[in-house]
C-alpha positions in Angstrom: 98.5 272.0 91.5 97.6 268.5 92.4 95.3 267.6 95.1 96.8 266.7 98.2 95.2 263.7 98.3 96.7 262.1 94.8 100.1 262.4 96.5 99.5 261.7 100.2 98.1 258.5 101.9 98.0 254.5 101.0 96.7 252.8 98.4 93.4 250.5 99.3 91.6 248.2 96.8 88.0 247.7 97.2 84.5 247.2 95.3 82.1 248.3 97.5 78.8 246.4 97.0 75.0 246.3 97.8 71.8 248.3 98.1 74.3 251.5 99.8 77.1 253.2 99.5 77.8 252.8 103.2 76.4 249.2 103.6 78.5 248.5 100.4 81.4 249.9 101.6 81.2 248.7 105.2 80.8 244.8 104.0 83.8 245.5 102.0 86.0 246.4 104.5 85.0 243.6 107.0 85.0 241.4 104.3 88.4 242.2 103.8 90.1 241.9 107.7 87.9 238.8 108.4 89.8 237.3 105.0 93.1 238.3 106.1 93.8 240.6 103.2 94.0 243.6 105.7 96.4 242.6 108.6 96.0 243.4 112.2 97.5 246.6 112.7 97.0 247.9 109.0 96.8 251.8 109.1 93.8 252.6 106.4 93.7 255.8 104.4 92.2 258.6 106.1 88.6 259.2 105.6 89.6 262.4 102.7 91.8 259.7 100.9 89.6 257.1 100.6 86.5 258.9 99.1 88.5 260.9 96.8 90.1 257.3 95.9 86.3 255.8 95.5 84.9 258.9 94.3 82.3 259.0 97.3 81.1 261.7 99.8 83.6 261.6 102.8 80.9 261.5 105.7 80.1 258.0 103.7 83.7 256.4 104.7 83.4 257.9 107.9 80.0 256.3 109.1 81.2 253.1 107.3 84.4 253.4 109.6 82.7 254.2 112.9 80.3 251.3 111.9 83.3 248.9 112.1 85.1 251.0 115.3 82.1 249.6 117.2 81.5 246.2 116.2 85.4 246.0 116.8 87.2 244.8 113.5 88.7 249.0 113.2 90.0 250.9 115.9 90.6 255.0 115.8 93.0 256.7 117.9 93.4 260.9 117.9 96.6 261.2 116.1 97.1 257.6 115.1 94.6 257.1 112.2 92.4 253.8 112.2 93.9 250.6 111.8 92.9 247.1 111.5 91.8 245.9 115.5 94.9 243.5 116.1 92.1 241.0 117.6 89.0 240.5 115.3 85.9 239.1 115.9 85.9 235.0 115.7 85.3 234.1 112.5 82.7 231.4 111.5 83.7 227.8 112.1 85.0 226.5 109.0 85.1 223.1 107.7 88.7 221.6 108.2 90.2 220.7 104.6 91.2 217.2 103.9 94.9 216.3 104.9 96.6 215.6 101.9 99.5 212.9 102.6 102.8 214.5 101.0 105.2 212.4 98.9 108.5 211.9 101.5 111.5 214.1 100.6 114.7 212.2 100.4 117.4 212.4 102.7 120.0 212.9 100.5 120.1 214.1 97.0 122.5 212.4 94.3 120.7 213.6 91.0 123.2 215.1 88.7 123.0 218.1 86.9 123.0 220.9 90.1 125.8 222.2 91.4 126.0 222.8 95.4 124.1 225.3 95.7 125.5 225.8 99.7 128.4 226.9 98.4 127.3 229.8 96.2 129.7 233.0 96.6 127.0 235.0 98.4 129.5 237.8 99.6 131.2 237.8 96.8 128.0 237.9 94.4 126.7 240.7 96.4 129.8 243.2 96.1 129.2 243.0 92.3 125.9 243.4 92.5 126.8 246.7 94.4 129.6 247.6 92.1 127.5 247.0 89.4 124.5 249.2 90.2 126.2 252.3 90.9 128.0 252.1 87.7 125.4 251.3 85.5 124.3 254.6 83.7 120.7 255.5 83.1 120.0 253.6 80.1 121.3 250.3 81.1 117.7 250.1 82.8 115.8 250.9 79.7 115.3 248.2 77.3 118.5 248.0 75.6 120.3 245.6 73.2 117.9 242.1 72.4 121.8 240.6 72.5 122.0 242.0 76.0 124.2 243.9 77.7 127.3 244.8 76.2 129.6 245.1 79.5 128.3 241.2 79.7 129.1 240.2 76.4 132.4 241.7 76.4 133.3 239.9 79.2 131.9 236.8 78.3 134.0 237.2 75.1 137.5 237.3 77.2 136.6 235.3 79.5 135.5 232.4 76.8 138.4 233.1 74.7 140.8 232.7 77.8 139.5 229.6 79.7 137.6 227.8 76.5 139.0 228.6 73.6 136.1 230.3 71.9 136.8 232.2 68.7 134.3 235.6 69.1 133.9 239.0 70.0 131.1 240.4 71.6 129.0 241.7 69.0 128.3 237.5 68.0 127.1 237.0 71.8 123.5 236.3 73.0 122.6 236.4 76.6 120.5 234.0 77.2 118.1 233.2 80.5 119.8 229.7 81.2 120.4 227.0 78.4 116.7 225.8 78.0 115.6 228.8 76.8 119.0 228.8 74.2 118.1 225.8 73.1 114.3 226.2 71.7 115.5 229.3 70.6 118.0 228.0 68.5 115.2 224.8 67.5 112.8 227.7 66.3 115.2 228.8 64.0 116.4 225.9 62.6 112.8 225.1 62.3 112.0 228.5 60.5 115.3 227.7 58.2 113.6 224.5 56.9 115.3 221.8 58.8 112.8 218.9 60.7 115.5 216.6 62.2 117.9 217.0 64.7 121.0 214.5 65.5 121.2 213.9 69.3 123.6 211.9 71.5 121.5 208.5 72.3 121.8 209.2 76.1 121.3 212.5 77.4 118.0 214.8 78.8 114.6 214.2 77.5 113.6 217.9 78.9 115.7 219.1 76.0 114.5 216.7 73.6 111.0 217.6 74.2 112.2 221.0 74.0 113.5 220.5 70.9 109.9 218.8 69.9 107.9 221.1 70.5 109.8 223.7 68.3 108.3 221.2 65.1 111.8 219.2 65.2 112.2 215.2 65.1 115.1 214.3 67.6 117.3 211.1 65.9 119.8 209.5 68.6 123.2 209.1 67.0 124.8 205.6 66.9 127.2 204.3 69.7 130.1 202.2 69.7 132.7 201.1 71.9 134.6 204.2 72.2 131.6 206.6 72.1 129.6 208.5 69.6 129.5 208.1 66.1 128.6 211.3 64.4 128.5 210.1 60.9 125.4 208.0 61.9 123.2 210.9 62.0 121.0 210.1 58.4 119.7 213.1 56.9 120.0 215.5 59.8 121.9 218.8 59.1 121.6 220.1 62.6 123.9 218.0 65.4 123.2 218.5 69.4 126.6 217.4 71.5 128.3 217.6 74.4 131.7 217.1 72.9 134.1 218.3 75.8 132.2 216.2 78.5 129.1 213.7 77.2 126.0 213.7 79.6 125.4 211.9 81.4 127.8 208.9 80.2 130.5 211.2 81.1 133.3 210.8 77.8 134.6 213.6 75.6 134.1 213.3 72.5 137.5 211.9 70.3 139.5 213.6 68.3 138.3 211.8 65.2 134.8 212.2 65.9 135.4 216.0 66.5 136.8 216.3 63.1 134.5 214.1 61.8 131.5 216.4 63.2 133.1 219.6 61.6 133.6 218.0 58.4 129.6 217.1 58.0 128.6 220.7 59.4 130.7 221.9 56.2 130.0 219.7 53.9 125.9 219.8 54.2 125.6 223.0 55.2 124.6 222.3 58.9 124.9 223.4 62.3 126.5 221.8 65.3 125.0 223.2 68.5 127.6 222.6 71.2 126.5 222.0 75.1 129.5 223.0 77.0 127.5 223.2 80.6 130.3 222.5 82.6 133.3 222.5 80.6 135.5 224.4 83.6 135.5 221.5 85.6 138.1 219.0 84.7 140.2 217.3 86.8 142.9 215.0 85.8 144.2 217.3 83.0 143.4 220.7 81.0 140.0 220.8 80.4 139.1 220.3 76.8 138.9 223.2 74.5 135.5 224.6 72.8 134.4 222.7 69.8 133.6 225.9 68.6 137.1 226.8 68.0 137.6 224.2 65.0 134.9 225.8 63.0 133.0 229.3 64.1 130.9 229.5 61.3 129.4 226.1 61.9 129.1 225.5 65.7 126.6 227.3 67.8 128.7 227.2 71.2 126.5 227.3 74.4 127.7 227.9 77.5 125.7 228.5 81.2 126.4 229.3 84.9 123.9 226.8 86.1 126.7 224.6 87.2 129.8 226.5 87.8 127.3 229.2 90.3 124.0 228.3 89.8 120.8 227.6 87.8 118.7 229.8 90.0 120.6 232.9 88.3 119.3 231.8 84.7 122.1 233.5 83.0 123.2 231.9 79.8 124.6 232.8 76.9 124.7 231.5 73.0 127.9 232.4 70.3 127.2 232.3 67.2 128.5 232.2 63.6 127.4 235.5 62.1 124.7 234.0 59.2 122.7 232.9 62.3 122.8 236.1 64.4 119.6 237.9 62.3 117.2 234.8 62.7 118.1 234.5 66.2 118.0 238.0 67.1 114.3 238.1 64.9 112.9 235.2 67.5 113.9 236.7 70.8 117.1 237.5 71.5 117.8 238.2 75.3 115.3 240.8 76.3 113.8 237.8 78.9 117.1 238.3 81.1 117.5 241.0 84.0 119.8 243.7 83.3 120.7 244.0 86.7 121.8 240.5 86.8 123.6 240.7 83.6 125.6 243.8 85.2 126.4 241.2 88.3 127.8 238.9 86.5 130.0 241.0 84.0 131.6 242.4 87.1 132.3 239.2 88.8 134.0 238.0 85.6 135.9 240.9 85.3 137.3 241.5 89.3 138.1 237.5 88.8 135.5 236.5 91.4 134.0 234.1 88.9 137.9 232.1 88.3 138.2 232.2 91.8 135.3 230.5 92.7 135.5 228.0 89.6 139.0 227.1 91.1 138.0 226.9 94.5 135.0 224.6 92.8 137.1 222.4 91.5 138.7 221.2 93.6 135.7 221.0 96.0 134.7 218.3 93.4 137.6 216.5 92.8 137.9 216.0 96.4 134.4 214.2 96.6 134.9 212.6 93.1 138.5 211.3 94.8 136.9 210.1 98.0 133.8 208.3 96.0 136.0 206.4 93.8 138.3 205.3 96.7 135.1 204.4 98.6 133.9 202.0 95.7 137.0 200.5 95.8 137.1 199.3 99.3 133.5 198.4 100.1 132.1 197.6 95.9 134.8 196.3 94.2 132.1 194.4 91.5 131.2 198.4 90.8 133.3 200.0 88.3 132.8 204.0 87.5 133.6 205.7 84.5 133.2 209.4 83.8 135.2 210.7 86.4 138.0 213.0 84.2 135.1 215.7 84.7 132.0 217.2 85.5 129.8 216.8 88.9 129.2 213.5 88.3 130.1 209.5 88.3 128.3 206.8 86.2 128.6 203.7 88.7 128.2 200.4 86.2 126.3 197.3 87.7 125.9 193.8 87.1 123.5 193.1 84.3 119.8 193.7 85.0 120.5 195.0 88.4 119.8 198.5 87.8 116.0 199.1 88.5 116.6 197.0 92.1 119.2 199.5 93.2 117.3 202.2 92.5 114.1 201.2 94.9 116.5 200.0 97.3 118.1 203.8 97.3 114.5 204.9 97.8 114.1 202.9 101.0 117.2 204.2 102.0 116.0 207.6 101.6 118.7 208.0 98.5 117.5 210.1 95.6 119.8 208.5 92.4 118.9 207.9 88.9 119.4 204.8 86.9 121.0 205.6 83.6 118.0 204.0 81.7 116.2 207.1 83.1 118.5 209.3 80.0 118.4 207.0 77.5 117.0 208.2 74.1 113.6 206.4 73.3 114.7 205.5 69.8 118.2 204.7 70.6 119.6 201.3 69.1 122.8 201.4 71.7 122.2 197.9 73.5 121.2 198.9 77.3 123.7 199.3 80.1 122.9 198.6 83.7 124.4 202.1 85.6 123.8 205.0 88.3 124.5 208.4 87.6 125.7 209.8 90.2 125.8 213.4 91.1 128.4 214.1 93.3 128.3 218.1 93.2 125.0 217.8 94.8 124.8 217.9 98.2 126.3 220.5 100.5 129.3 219.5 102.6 127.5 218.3 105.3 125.7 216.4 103.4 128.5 214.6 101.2 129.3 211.8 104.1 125.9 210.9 104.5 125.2 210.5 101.0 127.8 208.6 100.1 127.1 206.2 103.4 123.7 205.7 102.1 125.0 205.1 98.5 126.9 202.4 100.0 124.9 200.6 101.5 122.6 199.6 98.3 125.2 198.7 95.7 126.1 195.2 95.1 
């Protein structure tokens, strides 16, 4: 039978020290309330407990406890154990530390790329948690499938097919913890498959580029016209990274004849097109565009991710892909980085609807601040023209030729967070430089909106 004390009682860490037991152990356990790692009002392990736990005589703990009763840092009550005094003795005078003079938070936030995050479907999210948890069986907690969950990727596959027009099934589905994480993935593999370049858009996020860098890959920024991207300017790179449904952060999709176009290289080299779809769901002024995917599976990597239609705290992603791929990625990772529990969330809120609810709902959230920015622009900075607005959670505002870095202090002083659209542009991009914001409009909470666009305003030509 176990001893009472393995089973009974609270867990205490501490190295007693010194020429004694009890000195050792006494300095330990002042040193330990004066420091703040034992609270006022901490119940400590009885006497019994804690020299079984420290494999020392009992009557040892008990002096060393008695010891701190009377100097005042324990007290001991009949029936109530000994705790942690709730006043302490004054500690030592310490030397103030320096003040260090924090950088000022904005007022308002117009970066792109988050969603608003005040408007997350809290109740909602929490019912399918619930539902989720008691009908998980026992062995959804174990380790499990390295694609992930399979209640996840079955809905993922419905849900894709229905709203995107993704060509899968389940078994071809990754989960992935947010589109980062997708991303190197899929670089290491390419990497491990032999290729060293990969095609970019000229404009876009250098986080994923140096992602992309540091998996042993040379990024090379595709050509640009006036109607957009030109994917046959890619030189000698089999691998292609777009965002063919809506560009980021310029704001286009990608045409018809460039769609084709990218399909037709994939086949004919051999390559990979590894499609960004991050917030394909939110289009305004029509349908939104279907997957890329859909034209080819066996030569587009489709990535999808609710960073923007919930949000990116969640990290939940996932990757389809054409089955020659599936092994490799499967062999560098897989999912096992992503929480079941959330993975179970999710697939519920897809399947009870929640999830086209709240996109819905979302949208036209957006469009409503979309609608009011552009009307805004057009009464108070008519020389402003903005582009990008068919979709997305953000606006690309266009200025007057080498105005761009002036706005952007100005929206400092204003207390304006807002990027210039030099800020995305590709290092080794040969697309001549445009003057623009980009302008985040899914952003700030509700609240918020009016202010933001006042202050916005106020700094544009």
């Amino acid at each position: 039978m176990a001893e009472r004390w393995a089973t009974f009682g609270i867990d205490l860490h501490l190295e007693p020290a010194g020429p004694g037991l009890r000195r050792g152990l006494t300095d330990a356990l002042r040193e330990a309330v004066r420091t703040g790692r034992l609270a006022p009002g901490t119940r400590l392990p009885s006497s019994r407990s804690l020299a079984a736990d420290l494999g020392i005589a009992r009557n040892t703990v008990a002096d060393a406890y008695a010891d701190l009763v009377a100097e005042g840092w324990l007290t001991a009550r009949q029936g109530s154990g000994t705790r942690v005094a709730d006043r302490v003795p004054a500690r030592p005078p310490e030397r103030p530390a320096p003040r260090r003079r924090e950088p000022g938070r904005p007022a308002y936030n117009l970066f792109p790329g988050t969603p608003d995050l005040a408007s997350f479907p809290r109740a909602e999210w929490l019912k399918a948690a619930r539902r989720a948890l008691a009908a998980a069986p026992h062995d959804a907690l174990g380790y499990g499938d390295p694609r992930g969950r399979a209640e996840l990727r079955t809905a993922l596959a419905g849900y894709l097919a229905r709203a995107r027009g993704v060509r899968t099934d389940p078994d071809r589905i990754v989960v992935s913890n947010g589109f980062g994480p997708a991303l190197g993935l899929l670089a290491r593999v390419l990497h491990a498959r032999g290729l060293r370049t990969l095609a970019v858009e000229p404009y876009g996020l250098d986080a994923h580029w140096d992602l992309v860098t540091r998996a042993g890959l040379t990024t090379v920024p595709l050509p640009w016209d006036d109607h957009g991207i030109v994917v046959e300017g890619g030189g000698e790179a089999r691998a292609v990274l777009l965002n063919p449904s809506h560009q980021f952060p310029l704001g286009g999709a990608l045409r018809p004849g460039q769609r084709a176009a990218a399909v037709d290289r994939a086949r004919r080299t051999g390559g990979l097109i590894l499609e960004d779809d991050y917030d394909g769901e939110f289009r305004y002024d029509r349908q939104p565009v279907g997957a890329l995917q859909d034209l080819d599976p066996d030569h587009v990597v489709y990535l999808g991710t609710a960073s923007k239609s919930l949000a990116p705290g969640l990290r939940l992603g996932w990757i389809v892909l054409p089955p020659s791929l599936l092994p490799d990625v499967l062999e560098h990772g897989g999912a096992r980085s992503v929480g079941v529990l959330d993975q179970l969330t999710l697939a519920q809120f897809l399947a009870s609807g929640a999830y086209d609810r709240h996109v819905r709902a979302a949208r036209l959230r957006y469009r409503r601040r979309r609608d009011a920015l552009v009307a805004a622009l057009a009464e108070r900075a008519p020389r402003v023209k903005v582009t990008g607005i068919a979709a997305g959670l953000h606006a690309v505002l266009r200025l007057p030729h080498g105005t761009e870095q002036s706005v952007v202090q100005a929206a400092a002083w204003q207390g304006l967070a807002v990027p210039g659209l030099a800020r995305f542009r590709h290092p080794d991009a040969v697309t001549p430089p445009q003057d623009a914001l980009v302008v985040g409009y899914g952003t700030p909470s509700d609240h918020a909106w009016n202010g933001a666009l006042e202050a916005l305003l106020r700094v544009l030509p």
